[in-house]
C-alpha positions, 0 to 999 in steps of 0.5 A, spaced: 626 025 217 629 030 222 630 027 229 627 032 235 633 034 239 632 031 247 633 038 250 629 042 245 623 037 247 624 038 254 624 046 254 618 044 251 615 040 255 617 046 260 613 052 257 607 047 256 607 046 264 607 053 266 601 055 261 597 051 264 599 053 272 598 060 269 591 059 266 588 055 272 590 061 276 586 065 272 580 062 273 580 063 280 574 067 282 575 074 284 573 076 291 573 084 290 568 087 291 567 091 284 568 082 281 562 080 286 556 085 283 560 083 276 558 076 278 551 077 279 550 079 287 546 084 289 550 092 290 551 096 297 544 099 299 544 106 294 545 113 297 538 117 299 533 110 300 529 111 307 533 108 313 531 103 317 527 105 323 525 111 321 519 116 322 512 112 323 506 113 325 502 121 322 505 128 322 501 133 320 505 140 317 502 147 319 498 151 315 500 153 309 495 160 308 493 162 301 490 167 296 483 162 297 484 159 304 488 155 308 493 149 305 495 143 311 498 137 309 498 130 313 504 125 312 503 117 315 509 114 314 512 107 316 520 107 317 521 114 315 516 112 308 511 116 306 506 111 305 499 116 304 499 124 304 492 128 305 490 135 305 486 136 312 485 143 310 485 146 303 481 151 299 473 150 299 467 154 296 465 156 289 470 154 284 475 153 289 471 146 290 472 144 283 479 146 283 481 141 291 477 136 287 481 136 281 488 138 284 489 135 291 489 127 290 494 129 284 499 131 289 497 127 294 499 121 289 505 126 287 508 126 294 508 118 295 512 117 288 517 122 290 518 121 297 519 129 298 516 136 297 520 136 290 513 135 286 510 139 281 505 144 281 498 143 278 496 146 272 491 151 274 491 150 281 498 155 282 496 158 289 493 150 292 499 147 290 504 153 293 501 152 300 500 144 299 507 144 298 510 149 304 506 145 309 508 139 305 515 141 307 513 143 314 510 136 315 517 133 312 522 138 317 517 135 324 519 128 321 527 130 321 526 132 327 523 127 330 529 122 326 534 126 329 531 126 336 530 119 336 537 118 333 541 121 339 540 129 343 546 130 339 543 131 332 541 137 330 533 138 329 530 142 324 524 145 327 518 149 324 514 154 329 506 155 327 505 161 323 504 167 328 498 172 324 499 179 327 497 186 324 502 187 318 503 179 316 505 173 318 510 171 322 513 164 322 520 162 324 525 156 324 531 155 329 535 148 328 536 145 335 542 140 337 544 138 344 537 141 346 541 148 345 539 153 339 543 153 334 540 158 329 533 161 328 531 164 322 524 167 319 521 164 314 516 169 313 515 176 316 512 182 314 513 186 308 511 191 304 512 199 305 515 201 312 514 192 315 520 192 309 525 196 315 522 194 321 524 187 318 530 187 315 533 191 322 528 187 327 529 179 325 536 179 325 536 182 332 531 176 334 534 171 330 540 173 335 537 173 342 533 166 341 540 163 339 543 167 345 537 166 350 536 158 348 528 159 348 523 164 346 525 169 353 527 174 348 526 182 349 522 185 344 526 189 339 524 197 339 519 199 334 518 192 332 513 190 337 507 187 333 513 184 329 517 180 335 511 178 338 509 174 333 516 171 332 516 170 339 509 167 339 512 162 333 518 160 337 515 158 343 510 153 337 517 151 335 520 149 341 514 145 343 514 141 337 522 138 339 520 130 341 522 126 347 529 128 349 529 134 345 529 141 348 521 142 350 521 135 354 523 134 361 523 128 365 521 127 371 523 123 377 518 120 382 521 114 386 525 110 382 521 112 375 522 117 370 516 120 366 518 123 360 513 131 359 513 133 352 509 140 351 506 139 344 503 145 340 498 143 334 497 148 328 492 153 327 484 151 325 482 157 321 474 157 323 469 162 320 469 166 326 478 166 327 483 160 329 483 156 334 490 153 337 491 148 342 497 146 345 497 139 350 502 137 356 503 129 354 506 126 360 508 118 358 503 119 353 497 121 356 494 127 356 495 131 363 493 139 360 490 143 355 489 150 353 487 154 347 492 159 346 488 161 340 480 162 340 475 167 337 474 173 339 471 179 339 463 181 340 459 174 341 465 170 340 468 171 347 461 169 350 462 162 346 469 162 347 469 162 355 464 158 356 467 152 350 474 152 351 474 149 358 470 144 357 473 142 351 480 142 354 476 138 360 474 133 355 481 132 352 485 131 358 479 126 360 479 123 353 486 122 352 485 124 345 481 128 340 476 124 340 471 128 343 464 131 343 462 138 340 460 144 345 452 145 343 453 152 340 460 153 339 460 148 332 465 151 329 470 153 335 470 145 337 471 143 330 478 148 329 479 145 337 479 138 335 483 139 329 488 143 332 488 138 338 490 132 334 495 136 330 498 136 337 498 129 338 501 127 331 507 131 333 508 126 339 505 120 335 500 119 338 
């Protein structure tokens, strides 16, 4: 039998040796990141979950008119997620019961699941759903803007005015706000048809212009578009109102060796049977200190019932400190659209 040599042997031993050590090394757990979610650990928070500290509390969207009736949506959200979604106005009488009560709790539920406007229509409820989710979306650019405000005046806010009704159509404008300085301003919608087509594609332009020039709805009408620069105007102004705190509507105000935080709130407008009712409140470190409707009925009776509700109404309100308030005997409809409108106001500043 052939003798192994001694040298040959050691060699051996030698490559064994070195197996081994490169084999422990091999084993050795890994500490990048890609090995660590190999190993079971949970992942980085994945991009578009709702940061922490976000929106709470209830913001309600402007109305959103249709072929049968107004649309408003109301979100109630905790750390910037949508928990609830309501309709507090939609179609109502006839077949348009039917319709509501078939379709408005299906998008309610359609909202909380997408946690965006990004939601299907209802069969069979084509004009609702429209109007539900352009509201919806104003509900959600008010809670954008309120994050961005909370996040720093740098940060750009978009901001949705009240639709302004005037004797050609609509008009509604959004401006983004940074720095408590108008960046943009934009008409979502103007009047349109026949001869309004001309007005509006040669007066929006010159508006959007001026608004970001001026910084706030002091803006000169545009000749030959005064209905239309009215409205933009009146829908500006409802934009602007609706920055929060430390936005561009708010001011602070020094007495002694405090500050007090003034926000002017503009609610949306409550249609009634006898013509919107639109209230806009002055909240001064979170109490009422003024209220005004800056839309009532009109017209005929309804300037007699509007004189004589809106300022106890907006007595009532500043003395309440909410829209918790009590109905002016003969003027039902009215106080109703006030106090909807008034707590469309208050939802915008949280409260």
């Amino acid at each position: 039998m052939r003798k192994s040599h001694p040298v040959r042997r050691a060699v051996l031993a030698g490559a064994a040796t070195v197996s081994g050590i490169v084999l422990l090394l091999s084993l050795k757990p890994a500490s990048d990141p890609g090995s660590a979610q190999a190993a079971g650990q949970a992942p980085p928070a994945a991009a578009g979950q709702a940061p922490q500290g976000g929106v709470n509390g209830a913001v309600t969207g402007d109305a959103a008119q249709t072929q049968y009736g107004a649309v408003q949506v109301r979100l109630t959200m905790s750390n910037g997620k949508i928990t609830q979604a309501e309709a507090v106005q939609a179609p109502k009488g006839g077949r348009s019961d039917q319709i509501t009560a078939g379709s408005v709790p299906r998008l309610n539920q359609a909202v909380v699941a997408a946690q965006g406007a990004e939601i299907d229509a209802v069969s069979g409820a084509t004009y609702t759903s429209a109007g539900y989710k352009k509201s919806l979306q104003s509900a959600l650019d008010k809670a954008k803007a309120s994050t961005g405000a909370q996040q720093g005046s740098g940060d750009a806010q978009t901001l949705t005015g009240d639709v302004a009704q005037t004797q050609y159509g609509p008009v509604q404008v959004r401006v983004t706000v940074a720095g408590g300085k108008i960046t943009k301003a934009e008409a979502v919608q103007a009047p349109k048809g026949g001869r309004s087509d001309q007005i509006t594609a040669s007066s929006v332009p010159r508006l959007n212009q001026a608004a970001v020039a001026a910084g706030n709805a002091d803006v000169d009408a545009v000749s030959g578009a005064t209905y239309t620069s009215a409205g933009y105007k009146k829908s500006l102004q409802s934009a602007l109102d609706k920055a929060p705190a430390g936005g561009g509507s708010s001011q602070a105000a020094g007495s002694g060796g405090g500050r007090a935080t003034t926000q002017t709130l503009t609610g949306s407008a409550a249609q009634t049977q006898y013509g919107p009712v639109q209230v806009r409140v002055t909240v001064t470190d979170g109490k009422i200190t003024k209220a005004e409707a800056v839309q009532a009925p009109k017209g005929g009776r309804s300037d007699q019932v509007t004189s004589s509700s809106v300022p106890r109404l907006n007595q009532a309100a500043v003395a309440a400190g909410n829209a918790q308030i009590d109905a002016v005997s003969g003027a039902t409809y009215t106080s109703a659209g006030y106090k909807q409108s008034l707590q469309s106001a208050l939802d915008q500043a949280g409260g």
